[in-house]
C-alpha distance (Angstrom), angle and dihedral (degrees) to the residues before:
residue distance angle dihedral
X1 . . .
X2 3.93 . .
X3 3.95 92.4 .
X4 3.51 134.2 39.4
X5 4.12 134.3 -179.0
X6 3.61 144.6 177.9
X7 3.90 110.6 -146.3
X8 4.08 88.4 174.1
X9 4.06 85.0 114.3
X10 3.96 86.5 65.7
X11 3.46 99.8 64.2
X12 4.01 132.0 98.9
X13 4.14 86.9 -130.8
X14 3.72 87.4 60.5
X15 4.05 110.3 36.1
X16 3.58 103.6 14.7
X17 3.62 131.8 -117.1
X18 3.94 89.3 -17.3
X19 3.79 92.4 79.2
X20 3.69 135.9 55.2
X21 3.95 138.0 -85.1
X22 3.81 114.2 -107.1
X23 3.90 77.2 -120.9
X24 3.99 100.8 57.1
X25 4.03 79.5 44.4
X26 3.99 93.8 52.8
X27 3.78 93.7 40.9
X28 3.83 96.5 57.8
X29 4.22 92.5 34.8
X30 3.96 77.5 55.7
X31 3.88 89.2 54.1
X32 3.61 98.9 45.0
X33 3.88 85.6 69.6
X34 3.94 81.1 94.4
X35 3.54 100.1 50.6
X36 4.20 77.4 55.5
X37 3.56 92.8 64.4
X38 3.59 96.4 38.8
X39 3.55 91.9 59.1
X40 3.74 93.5 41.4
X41 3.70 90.0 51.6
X42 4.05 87.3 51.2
X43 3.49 86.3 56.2
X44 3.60 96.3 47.8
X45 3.86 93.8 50.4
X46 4.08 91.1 51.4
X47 3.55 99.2 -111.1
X48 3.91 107.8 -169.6
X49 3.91 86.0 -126.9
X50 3.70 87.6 65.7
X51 3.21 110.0 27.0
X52 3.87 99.6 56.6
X53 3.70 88.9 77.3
X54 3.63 96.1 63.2
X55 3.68 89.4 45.2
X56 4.08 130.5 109.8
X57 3.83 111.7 153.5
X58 3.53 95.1 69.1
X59 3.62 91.3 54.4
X60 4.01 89.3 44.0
X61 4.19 84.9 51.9
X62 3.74 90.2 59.2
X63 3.69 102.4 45.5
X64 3.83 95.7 88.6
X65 3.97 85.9 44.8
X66 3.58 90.2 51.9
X67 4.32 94.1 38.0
X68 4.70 80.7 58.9
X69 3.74 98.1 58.4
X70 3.46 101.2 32.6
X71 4.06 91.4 57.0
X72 4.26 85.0 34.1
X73 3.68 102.8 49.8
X74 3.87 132.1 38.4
X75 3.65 91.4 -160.7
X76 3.95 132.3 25.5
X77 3.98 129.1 -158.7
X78 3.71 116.6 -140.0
X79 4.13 106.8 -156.7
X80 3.51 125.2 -162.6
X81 3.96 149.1 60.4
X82 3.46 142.2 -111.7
X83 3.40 122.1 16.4
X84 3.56 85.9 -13.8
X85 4.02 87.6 74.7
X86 3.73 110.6 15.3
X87 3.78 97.8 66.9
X88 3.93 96.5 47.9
X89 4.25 86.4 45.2
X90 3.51 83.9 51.3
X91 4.12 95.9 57.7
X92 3.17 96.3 31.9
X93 3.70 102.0 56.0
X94 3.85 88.8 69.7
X95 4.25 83.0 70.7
X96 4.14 88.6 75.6
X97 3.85 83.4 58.3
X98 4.24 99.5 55.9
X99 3.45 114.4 115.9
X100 3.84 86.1 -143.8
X101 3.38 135.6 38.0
X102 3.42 133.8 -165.3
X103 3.85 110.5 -122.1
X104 3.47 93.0 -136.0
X105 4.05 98.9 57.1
X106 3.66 113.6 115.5
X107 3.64 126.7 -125.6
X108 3.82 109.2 -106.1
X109 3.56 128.3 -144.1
X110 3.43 130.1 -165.8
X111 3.63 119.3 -163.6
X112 4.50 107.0 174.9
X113 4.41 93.2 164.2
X114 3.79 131.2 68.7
X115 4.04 99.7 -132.1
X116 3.73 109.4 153.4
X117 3.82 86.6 -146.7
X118 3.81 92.4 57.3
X119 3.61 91.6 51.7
X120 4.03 95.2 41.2
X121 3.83 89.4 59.4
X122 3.95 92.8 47.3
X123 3.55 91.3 55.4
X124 3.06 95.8 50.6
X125 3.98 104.6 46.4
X126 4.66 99.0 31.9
X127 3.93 113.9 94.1
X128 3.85 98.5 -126.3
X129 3.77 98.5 -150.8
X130 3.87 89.3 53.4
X131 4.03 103.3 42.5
X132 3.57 130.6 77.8
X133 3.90 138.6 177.6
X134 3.54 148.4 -123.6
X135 3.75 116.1 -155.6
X136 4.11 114.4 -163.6
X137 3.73 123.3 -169.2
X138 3.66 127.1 143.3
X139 3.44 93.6 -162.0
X140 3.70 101.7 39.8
X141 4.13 78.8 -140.8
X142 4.20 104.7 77.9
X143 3.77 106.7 132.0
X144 3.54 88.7 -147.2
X145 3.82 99.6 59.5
X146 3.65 100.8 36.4
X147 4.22 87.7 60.0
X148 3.91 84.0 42.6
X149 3.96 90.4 52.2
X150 3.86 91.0 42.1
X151 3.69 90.1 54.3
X152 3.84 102.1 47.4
X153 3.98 93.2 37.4
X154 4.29 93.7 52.7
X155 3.99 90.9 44.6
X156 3.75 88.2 50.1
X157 3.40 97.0 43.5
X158 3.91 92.7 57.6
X159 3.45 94.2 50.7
X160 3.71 97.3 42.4
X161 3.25 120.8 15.9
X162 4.07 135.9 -105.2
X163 3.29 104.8 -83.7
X164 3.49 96.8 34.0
X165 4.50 90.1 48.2
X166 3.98 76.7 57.8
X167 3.27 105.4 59.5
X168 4.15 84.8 50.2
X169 3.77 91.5 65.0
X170 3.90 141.7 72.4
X171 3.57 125.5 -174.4
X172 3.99 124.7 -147.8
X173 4.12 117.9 -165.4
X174 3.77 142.6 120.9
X175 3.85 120.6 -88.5
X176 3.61 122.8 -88.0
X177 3.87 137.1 58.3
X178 3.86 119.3 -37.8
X179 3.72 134.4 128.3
X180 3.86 107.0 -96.4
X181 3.97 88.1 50.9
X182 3.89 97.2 51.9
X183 3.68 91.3 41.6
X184 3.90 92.1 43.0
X185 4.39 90.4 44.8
X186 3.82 80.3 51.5
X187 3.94 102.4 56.1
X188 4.24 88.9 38.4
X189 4.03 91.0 -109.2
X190 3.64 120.2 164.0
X191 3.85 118.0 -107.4
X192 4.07 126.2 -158.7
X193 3.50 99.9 -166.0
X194 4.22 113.4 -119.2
X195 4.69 107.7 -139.1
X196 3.68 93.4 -107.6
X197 3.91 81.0 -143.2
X198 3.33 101.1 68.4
X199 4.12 125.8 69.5
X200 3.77 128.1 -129.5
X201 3.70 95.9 -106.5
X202 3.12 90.2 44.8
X203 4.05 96.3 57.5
X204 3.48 114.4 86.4
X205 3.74 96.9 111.5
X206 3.50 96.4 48.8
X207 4.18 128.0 65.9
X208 3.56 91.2 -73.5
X209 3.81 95.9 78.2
X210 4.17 96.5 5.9
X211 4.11 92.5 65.8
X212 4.05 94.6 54.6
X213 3.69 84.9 44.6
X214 3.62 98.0 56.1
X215 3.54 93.1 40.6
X216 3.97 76.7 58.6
X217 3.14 102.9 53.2
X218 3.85 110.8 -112.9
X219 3.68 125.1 129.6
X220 3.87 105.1 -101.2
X221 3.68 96.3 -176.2
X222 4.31 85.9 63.7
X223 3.93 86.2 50.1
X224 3.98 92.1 53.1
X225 4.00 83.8 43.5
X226 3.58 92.4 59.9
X227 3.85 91.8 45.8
X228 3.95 89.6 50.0
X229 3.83 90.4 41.6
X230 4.01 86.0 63.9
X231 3.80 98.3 37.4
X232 4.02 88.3 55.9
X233 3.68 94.1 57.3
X234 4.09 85.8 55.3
X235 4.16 87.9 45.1
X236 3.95 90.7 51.5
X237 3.86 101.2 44.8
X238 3.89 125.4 78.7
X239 3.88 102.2 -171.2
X240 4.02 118.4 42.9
X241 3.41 100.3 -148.9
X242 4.08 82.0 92.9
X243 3.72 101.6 53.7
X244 3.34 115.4 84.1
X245 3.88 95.2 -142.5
X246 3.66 92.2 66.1
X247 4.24 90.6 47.1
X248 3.51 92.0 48.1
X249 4.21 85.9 50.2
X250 3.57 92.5 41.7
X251 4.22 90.2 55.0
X252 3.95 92.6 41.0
X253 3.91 87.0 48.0
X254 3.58 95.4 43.8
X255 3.67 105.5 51.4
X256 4.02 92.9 49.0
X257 3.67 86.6 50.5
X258 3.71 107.0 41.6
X259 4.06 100.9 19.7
X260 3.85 101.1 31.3
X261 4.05 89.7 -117.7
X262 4.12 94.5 178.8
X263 3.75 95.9 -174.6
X264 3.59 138.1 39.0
X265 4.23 112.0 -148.5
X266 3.52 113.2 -151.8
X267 4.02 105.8 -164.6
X268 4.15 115.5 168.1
X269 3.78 113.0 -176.1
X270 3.76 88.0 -138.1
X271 3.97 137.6 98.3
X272 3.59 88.9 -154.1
X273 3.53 83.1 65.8
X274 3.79 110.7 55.0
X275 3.67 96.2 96.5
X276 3.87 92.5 52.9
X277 3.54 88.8 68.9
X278 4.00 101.6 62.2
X279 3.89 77.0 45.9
X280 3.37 100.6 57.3
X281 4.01 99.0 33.7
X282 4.12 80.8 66.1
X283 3.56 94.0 55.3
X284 3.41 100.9 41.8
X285 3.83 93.5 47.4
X286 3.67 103.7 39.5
X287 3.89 97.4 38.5
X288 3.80 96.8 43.1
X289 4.63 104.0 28.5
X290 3.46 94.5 89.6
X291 4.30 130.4 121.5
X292 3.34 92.7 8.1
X293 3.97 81.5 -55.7
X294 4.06 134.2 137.2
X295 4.17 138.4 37.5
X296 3.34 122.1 -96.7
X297 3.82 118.0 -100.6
X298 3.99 112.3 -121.4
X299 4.15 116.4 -169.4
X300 3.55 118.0 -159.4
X301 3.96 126.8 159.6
X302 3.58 126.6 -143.7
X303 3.08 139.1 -85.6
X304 4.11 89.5 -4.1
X305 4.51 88.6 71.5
X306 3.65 86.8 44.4
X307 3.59 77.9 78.4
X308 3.97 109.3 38.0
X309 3.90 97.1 19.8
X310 3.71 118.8 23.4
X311 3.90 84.8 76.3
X312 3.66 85.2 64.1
X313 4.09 96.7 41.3
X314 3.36 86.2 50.4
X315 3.69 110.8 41.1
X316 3.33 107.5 11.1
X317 4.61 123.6 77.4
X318 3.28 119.4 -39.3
X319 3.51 105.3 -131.7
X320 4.14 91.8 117.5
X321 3.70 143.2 96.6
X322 3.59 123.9 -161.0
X323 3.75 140.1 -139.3
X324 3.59 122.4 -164.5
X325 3.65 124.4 -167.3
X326 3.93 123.8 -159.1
X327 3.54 126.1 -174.9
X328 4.00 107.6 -144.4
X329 3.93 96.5 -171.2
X330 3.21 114.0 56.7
X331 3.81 153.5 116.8
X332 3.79 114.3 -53.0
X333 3.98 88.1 -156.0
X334 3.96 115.5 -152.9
X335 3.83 117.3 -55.0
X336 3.96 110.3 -98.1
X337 3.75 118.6 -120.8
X338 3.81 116.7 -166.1
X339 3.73 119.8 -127.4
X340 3.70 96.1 -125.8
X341 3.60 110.4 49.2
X342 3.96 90.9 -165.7
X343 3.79 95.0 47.7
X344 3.78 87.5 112.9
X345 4.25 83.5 -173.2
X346 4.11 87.5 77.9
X347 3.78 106.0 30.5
X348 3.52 86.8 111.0
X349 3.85 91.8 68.3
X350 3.91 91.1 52.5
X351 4.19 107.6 121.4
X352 3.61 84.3 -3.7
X353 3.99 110.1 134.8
X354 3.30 127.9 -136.7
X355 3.79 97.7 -107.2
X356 4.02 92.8 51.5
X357 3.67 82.0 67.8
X358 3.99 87.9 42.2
X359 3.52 84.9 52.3
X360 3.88 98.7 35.4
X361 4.08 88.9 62.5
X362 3.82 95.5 44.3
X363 3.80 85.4 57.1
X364 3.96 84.7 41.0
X365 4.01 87.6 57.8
X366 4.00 100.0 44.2
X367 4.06 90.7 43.3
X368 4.21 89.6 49.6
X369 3.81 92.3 43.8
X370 3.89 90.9 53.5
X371 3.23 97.5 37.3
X372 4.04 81.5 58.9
X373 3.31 93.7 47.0
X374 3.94 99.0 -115.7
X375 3.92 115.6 145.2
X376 4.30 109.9 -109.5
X377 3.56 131.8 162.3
X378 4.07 128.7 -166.8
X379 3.69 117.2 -131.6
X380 4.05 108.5 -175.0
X381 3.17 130.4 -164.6
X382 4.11 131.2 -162.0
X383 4.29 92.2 -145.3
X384 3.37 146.5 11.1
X385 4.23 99.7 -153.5
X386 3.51 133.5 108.5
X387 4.04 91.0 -61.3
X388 3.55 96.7 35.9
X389 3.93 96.7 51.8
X390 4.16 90.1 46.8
X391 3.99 86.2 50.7
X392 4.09 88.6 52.2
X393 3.59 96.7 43.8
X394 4.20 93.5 47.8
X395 3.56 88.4 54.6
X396 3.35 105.9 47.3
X397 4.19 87.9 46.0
X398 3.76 84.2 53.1
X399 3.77 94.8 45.3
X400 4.24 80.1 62.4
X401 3.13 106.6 50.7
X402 3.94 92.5 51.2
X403 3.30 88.6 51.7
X404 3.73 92.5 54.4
X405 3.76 89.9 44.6
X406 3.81 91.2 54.3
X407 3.71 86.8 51.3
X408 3.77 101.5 42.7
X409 4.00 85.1 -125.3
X410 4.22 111.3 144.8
X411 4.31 96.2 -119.3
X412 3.69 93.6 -164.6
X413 4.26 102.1 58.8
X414 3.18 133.4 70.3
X415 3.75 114.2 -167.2
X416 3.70 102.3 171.5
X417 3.53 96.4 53.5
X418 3.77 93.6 48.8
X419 4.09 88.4 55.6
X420 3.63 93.3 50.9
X421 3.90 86.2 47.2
X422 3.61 85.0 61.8
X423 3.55 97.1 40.6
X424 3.82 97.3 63.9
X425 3.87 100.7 49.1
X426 4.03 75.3 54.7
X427 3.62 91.4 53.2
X428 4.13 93.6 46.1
X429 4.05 92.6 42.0
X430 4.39 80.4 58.1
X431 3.93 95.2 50.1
């Protein structure tokens, strides 16, 4: 099993009257068995979310792609927003942490906002003949991306040349007619085609956040394997009560329903882990904020929040549940030896390494939010690498959509944001 978790911190025999019955618990688990099929039946019917993970020749079509513009450029400009960006950041912030590198990787940067001041100091620092761009919008439409594209295309283009500023560019969106692909057929520009099926946050396994990741260097085929890993254990069990997908659903669903838990904090005592979080906020959020419907996703990272939010967690409402994620495989680090030998105050640290006190605070942070009677559960994980990260990010997209099942809410729209798409081309047409 590629996840684990102990949820005994939710529970009304553990906290008080702040956490559930074993009965409330039971009586949604028992529900979930829907959300099983569901999924099972998505799986069956080769939806793209799904069937990514058991997927290679896609990967194998890109290689020569990817081979090009990591030789070409020395760095490479991912442009978009959303889940067009925050799933690629989050793979691709485990290349910082290889060991080795390959000299030949290019720097990749990821630029998801439209501030002018962002974009001034880029221009003014990239080598133009040695940077390219990748350009991700489902929708070919987003606002955001099409000034971002506009931007980076004119500057290159006066430094370059037209046809040259092409050849620096490709273009990833579905099929059809929408502004990025006309504009992008007119100027020659390369375009991987983005399953018109499958949403931005929920694009990670596809090109969308597989392409930066080659170019970066990790082994994509070990992220899909973690993904598949976690889908298998779904595919072989008949009652969901056993998976611990549908128990860490069932908890989420049952404190917002039965104790009023408003937000869910999501706080992994890992680096590796601090672009998950914008990751996950977006699919929490968007999938789940509908009629009036879902909690609002908190990210924290341990220990930093132990010192800016904890006091808050703690002491503050309790209208939160908390997730916890440990990492049980991982660097030792070297053994610290205090400076004064006879300062009795810190012989306690002495051969202590620096993930016992990593591991000291995260049991610091379950113990005081128990002891407070605030609902937490542990999730642990053996790895964070290629496989590890793929694993995470499959359960926590199936966590969702159970969620959404057991609360008849549609997981894969998201009408609100669409209106206020529509809104601000409104609001630039009256300037």
């Amino acid at each position: 099993m590629s996840i684990v978790q102990n949820i005994t911190g939710c529970f009304n025999t553990t906290i008080g009257s702040s956490g559930i019955s074993r009965r409330e618990y039971n009586t949604i688990l028992k529900k979930s068995a829907k959300a099983l099929s569901f999924i099972k039946i998505m799986i069956s019917n080769n939806n793209p979310l799904f069937l990514l993970p058991f997927e290679k020749k896609d990967l194998i079509s890109l290689e020569p792609l990817v081979r090009k513009f990591r030789h070409k450029f020395n760095e490479i400009i991912i442009l978009g927003t959303g889940g067009s960006s925050l799933g690629a950041q989050a793979i691709c912030s485990l290349a910082s942490y290889k060991t080795t590198r390959n000299h030949k990787t290019p720097k990749l940067t990821f630029v998801d906002n439209i501030d002018s001041e962002r974009f001034e100091s880029l221009f003014k620092r990239i080598d133009y003949a040695k940077t390219g761009f990748v350009v991700i919008s489902k929708s070919g439409n987003t606002l955001e991306t099409i000034s971002q594209f506009h931007l980076c295309f004119n500057s290159m283009e006066k430094k370059i040349g037209i046809k040259k500023a092409s050849k620096h560019f490709v273009l990833i969106t579905q099929n059809g007619k929408n502004t990025l692909r006309t504009i992008a057929k007119y100027l020659n520009i390369l375009i991987l085609e983005h399953d018109k099926d499958l949403g931005g946050r929920y694009s990670a396994f596809s090109l969308v956040g597989l392409f930066p990741a080659m170019l970066a260097g990790l082994d994509v085929y070990s992220f899909r394997d973690g993904a598949k890993t976690t889908l298998n254990e779904v595919l072989k069990q008949k009652n969901s009560k056993n998976l611990e997908s549908f128990k860490g659903a069932a908890i989420a669903f049952s404190l917002a329903k039965y104790r009023r838990k408003a937000n869910t904090v999501l706080m992994p005592y890992s680096d590796q882990l601090i672009s998950f979080i914008p990751w996950f906020r977006q699919l929490w959020a968007e999938s789940l904020g509908k009629g009036g419907g879902g909690t609002t996703p908190i990210g924290s990272i341990g220990t930093v929040d132990q010192h800016s939010q904890l006091q808050l967690y703690i002491d503050g409402p309790d209208d939160k549940f908390f997730t916890l994620i440990k990492v049980t495989k991982r660097k030792k680090g070297k053994k610290i030896r205090p400076i004064v030998r006879r300062n009795s105050d810190l012989n306690f640290l002495y051969n202590r390494t620096i993930d016992d006190v990593m591991n000291c605070q995260l049991k610091v942070t379950k113990s005081m939010l128990i002891r407070n009677k605030r609902p937490v559960r542990l999730l642990e994980i053996a790895k964070i690498d290629e496989k590890g990260l793929g694993s995470l990010m499959m359960h926590f997209i199936l966590e969702t959509i159970i969620v959404g099942n057991l609360d008849k809410i549609n997981v894969f729209n998201q009408p609100a944001v669409e209106s206020g798409k529509k809104l601000a081309k409104k609001y630039l047409r009256d300037i």
